[in-house]
C-alpha positions as MATLAB code, in Angstrom:
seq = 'XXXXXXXXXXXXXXXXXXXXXXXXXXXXXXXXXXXXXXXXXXXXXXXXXXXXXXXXXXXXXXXXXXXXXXXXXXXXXXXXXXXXXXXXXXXXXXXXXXXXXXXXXXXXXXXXXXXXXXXXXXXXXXXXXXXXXXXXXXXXXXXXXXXXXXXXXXXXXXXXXXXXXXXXXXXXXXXXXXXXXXXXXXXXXXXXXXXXXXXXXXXXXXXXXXXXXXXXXXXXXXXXXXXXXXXXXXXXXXXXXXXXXXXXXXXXXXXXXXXXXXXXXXXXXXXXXXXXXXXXXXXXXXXXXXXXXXXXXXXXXXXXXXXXXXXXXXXXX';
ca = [
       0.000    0.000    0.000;
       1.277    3.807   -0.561;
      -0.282    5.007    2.242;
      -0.585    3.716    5.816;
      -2.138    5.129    9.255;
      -3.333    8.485    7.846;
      -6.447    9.951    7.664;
      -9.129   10.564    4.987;
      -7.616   13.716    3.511;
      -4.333   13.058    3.785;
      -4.118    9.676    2.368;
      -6.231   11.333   -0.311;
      -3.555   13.454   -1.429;
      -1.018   11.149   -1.033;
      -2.877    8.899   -3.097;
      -3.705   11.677   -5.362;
       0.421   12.136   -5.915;
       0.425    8.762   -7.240;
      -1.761    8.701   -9.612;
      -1.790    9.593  -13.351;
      -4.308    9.708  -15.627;
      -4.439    8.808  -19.296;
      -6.766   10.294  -21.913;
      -6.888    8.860  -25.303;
      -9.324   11.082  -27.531;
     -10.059   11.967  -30.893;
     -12.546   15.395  -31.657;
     -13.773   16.040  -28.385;
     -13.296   19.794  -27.995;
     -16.847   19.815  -26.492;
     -15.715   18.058  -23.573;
     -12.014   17.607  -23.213;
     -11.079   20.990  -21.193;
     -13.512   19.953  -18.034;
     -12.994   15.990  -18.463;
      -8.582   17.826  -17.278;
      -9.823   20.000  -14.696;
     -11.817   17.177  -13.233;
      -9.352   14.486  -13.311;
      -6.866   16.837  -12.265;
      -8.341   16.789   -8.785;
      -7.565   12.881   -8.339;
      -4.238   12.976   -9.866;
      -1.216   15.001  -10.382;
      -0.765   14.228  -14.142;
      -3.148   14.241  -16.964;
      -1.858   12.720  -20.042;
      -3.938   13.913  -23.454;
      -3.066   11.501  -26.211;
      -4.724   13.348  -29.080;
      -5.202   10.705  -32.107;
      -5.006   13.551  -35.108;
      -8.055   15.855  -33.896;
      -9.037   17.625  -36.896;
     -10.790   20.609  -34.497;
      -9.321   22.428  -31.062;
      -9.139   19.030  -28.978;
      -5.173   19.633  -28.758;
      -5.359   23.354  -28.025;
      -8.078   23.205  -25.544;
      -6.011   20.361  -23.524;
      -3.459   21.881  -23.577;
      -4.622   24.880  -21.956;
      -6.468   23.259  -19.582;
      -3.161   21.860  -18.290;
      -2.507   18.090  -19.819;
       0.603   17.576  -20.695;
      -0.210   17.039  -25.013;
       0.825   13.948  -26.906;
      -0.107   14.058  -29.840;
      -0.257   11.962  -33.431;
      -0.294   13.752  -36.843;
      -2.900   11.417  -38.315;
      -5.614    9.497  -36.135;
      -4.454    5.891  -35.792;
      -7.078    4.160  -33.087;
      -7.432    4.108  -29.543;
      -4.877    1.286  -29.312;
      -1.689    3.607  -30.780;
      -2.921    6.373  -28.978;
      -2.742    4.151  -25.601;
       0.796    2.829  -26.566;
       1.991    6.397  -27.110;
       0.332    6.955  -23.677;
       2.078    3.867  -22.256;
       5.188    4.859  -23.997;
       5.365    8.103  -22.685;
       5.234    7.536  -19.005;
       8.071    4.592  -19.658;
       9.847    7.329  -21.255;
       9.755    9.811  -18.450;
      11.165    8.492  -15.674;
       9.765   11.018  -13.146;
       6.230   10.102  -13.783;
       6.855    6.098  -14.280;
       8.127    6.486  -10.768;
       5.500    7.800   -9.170;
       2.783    6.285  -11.053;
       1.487    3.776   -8.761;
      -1.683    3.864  -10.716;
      -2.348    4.675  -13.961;
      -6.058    5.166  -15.216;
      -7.623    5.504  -18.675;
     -10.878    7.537  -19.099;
     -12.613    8.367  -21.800;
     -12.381   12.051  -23.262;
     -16.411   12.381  -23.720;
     -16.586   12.995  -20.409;
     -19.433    9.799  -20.058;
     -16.958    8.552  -17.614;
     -17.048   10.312  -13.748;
     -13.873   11.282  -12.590;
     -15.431   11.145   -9.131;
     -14.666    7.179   -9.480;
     -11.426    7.405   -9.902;
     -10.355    6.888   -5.881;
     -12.872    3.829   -6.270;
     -10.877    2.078   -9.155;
      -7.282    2.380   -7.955;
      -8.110    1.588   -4.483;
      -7.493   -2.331   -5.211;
      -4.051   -1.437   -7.218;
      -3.228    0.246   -4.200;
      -4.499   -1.944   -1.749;
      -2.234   -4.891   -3.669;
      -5.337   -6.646   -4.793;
      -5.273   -6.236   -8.763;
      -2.601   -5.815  -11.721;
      -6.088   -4.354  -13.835;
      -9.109   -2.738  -12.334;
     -12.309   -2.441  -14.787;
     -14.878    0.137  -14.234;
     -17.808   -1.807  -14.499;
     -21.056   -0.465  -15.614;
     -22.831   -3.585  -14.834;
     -21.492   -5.322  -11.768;
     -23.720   -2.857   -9.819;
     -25.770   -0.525  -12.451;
     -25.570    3.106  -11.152;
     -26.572    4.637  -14.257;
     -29.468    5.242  -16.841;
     -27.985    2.898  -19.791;
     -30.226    1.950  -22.743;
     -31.656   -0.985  -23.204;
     -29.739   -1.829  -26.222;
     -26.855   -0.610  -25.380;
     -26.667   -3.319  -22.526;
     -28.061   -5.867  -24.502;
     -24.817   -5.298  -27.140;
     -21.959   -4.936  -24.836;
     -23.071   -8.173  -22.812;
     -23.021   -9.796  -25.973;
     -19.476   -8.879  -26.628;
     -18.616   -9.205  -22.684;
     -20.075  -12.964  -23.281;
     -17.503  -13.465  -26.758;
     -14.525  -11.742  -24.787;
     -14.807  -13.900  -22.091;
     -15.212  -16.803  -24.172;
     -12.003  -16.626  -26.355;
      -9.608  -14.709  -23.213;
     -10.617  -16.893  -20.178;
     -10.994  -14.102  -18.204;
     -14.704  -13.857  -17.040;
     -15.897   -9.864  -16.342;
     -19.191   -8.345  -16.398;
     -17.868   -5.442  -18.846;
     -15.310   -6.071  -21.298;
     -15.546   -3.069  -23.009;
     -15.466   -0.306  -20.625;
     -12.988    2.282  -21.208;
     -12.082    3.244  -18.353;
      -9.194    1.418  -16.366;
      -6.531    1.554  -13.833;
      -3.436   -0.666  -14.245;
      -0.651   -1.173  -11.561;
       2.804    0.106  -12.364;
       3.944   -2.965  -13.484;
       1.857   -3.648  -16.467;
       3.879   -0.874  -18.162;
       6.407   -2.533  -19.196;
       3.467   -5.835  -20.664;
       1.311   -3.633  -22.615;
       2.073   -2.944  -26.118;
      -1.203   -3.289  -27.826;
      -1.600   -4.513  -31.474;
      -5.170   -3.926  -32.208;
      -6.859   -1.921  -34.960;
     -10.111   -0.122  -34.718;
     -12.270   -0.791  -31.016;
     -11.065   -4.000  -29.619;
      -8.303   -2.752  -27.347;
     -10.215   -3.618  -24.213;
     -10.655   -6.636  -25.368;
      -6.951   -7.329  -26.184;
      -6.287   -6.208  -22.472;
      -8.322   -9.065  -21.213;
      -6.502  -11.797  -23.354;
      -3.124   -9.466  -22.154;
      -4.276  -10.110  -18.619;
      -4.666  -14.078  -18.952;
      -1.820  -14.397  -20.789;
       0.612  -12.637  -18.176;
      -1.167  -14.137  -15.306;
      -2.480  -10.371  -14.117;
      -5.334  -10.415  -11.625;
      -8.150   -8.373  -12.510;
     -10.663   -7.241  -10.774;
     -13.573   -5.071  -11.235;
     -15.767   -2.353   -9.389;
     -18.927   -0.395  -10.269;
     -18.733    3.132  -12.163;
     -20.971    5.882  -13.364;
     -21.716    6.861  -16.797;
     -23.570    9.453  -18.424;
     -25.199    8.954  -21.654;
     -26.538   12.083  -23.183;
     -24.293   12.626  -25.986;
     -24.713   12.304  -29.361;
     -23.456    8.887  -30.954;
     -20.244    9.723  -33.290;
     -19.931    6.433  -34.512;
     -22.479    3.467  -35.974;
     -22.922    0.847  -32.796;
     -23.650   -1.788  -35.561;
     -20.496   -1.339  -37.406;
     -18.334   -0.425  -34.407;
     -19.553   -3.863  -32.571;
     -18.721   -5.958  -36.071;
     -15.333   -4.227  -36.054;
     -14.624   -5.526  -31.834;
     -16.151   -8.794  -32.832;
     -13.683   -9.578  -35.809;
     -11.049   -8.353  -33.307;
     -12.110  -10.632  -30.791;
     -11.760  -13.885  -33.333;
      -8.620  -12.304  -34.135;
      -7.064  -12.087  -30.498;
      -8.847  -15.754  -30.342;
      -6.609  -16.840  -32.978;
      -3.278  -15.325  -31.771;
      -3.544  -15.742  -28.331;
      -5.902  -19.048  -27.868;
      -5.036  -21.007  -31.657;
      -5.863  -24.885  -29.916;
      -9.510  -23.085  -28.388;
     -10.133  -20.859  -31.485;
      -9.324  -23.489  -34.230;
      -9.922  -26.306  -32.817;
     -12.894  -25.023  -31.130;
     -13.996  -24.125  -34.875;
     -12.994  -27.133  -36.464;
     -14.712  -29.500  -33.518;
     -17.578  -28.072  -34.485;
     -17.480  -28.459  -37.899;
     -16.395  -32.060  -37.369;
     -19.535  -33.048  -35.362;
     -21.736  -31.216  -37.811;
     -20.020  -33.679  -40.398;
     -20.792  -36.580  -38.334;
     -24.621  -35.750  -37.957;
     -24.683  -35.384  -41.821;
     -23.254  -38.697  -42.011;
     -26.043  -40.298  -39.601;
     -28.731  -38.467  -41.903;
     -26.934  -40.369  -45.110;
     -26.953  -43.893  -42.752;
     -30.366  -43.037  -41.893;
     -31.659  -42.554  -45.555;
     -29.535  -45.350  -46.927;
     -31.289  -47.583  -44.281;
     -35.206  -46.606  -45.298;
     -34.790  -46.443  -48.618;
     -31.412  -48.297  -49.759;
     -30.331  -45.307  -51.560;
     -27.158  -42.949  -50.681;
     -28.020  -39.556  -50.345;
     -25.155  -38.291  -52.655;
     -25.623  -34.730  -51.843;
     -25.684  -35.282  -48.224;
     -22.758  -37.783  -48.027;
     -20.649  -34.828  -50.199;
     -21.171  -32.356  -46.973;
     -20.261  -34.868  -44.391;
     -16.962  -35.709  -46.065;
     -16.566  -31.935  -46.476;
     -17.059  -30.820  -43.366;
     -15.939  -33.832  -41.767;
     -12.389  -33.454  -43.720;
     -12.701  -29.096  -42.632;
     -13.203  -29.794  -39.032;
      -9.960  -32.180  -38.831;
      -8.008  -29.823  -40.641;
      -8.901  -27.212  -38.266;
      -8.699  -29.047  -35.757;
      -5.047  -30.281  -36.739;
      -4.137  -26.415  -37.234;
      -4.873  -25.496  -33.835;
      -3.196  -28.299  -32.367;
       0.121  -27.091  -34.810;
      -0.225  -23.567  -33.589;
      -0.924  -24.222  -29.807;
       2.368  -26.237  -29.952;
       4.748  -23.797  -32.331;
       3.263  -21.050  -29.816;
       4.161  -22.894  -26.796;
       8.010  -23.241  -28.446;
       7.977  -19.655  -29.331;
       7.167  -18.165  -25.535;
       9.065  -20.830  -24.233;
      12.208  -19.428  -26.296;
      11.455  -16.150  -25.399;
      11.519  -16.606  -21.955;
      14.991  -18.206  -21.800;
      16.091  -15.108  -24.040;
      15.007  -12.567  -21.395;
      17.137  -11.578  -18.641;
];
């Protein structure tokens, strides 16, 4: 724990010293300037990553205090998070005194009033990765849909990381000190919360989650439908690199029984009427022969991925 026999206020600002805050954002000059000042009363740095803002985003952070990192061209939430990540490794003051380090949306539908509530358990020692959940105890007006989407993609996440949450893909976050030096994400588009949760399993981090507000009066800037495709095809992705024998051979078990219960509707036919249902024989062999292959491919890749870490762990120091 930082702190240790002091009282409300005190620990507070202790607390408060040890804390930095991360803002990834694209076009939010609506919002931005207040989203600093608030957080700016839990912490004692504000990071702005500003992913190629075509309006005053930059400007107005700036001005409100954040120290400004910014990117020419927007490149996704993930690159703006690694040049967030990036730049606390690269100052050494800050990396040493960031005890906590939280992500919060720029929108300002995250409350910066939670932000002694999700790094209490990275101070505490209790969690590497503490999720503001807008779930595990609802505190706020959320639409119906809305819910109804981002369980659905909680359920998938869960599914293909091994990590069980009740909100995948809330943005905001606080991460002990340690996972600096873990996190360099590789996703493209919205699945970057989702790569922290296969991240998390695959570094043995403990996670841990606690209940949030969230506001949500603004006007949508990007298409749910296409945005939740885009985390979804992420997902499989991350499934793929991260979990090959579950995603593949997952897949290809599938597939495989599928084949088989084609083949007992071409026994079944052949039996009441002694003629083989050609058509139905061809897609059991096919997907019969497709699910082994998979199959076989996951079993390859679990195995050349198990050979790779293990080489990379006798490489490190």
């Amino acid at each position: 724990m930082v702190t240790q026999n002091l009282d409300h206020s005190s620990a507070e600002t202790t607390l408060r010293a040890h804390r930095v805050v991360l803002i990834p954002t694209y076009n939010e000059e609506r919002f931005i300037g207040s989203v600093v000042l608030q957080a700016y009363q839990y912490a004692k740095t504000v990071i702005v990553v500003d992913d190629g803002s075509s309006d005053d985003t930059a400007r107005i952070a700036k001005d409100a205090g954040a120290t400004l990192v910014r990117h020419e061209v927007n490149q996704g939430k993930a690159a703006a998070l690694n040049s967030g990540f990036f730049y606390i490794r690269l100052m050494k003051e800050i990396q040493d005194n960031a005890a906590a380090i939280v992500i919060i949306d720029g929108d300002s539908q995250h409350h910066c009033n939670d932000i002694p509530a999700i790094t209490a358990p990275i101070f505490d020692g209790e969690a590497d990765i503490v999720i503001g959940s807008r779930f595990l105890e609802i505190k706020s007006r959320i639409p119906r849909w809305r819910i109804f989407g981002q369980q659905a993609l909680t359920t998938i996440t869960n599914l293909g990381s091994g990590n069980r949450v009740t909100d995948s893909q809330s943005g905001f976050r606080a991460f002990s000190q340690k996972t600096l030096s873990m996190f360099d994400f590789d996703s493209e588009g919205f699945s970057v919360e989702s790569e922290m949760q296969f991240l998390a399993q695959e570094n043995n981090l403990r996670l841990k989650e606690v209940p949030i507000h969230c506001t949500y009066d603004k006007t949508l800037k990007r298409n749910p439908v296409t945005q939740a495709l885009d985390v979804i095809n992420g997902i499989f992705t991350l499934a793929g690199q991260y979990r090959p024998l579950l995603f593949w051979g997952g897949s290809g078990t599938i597939i495989l029984l599928t084949g088989v219960g084609w083949g007992v509707i071409v026994v079944e036919r052949f039996s009441a009427s002694g003629k083989l249902a050609i058509g139905y024989a061809m897609i059991c062999v096919l997907l019969s022969v497709l699910g082994m292959i998979l199959i076989s491919t996951g079993f390859i890749l679990h195995t050349m991925r198990i050979l790779l870490l293990g080489m990379l762990h006798k490489k490190s120091p």
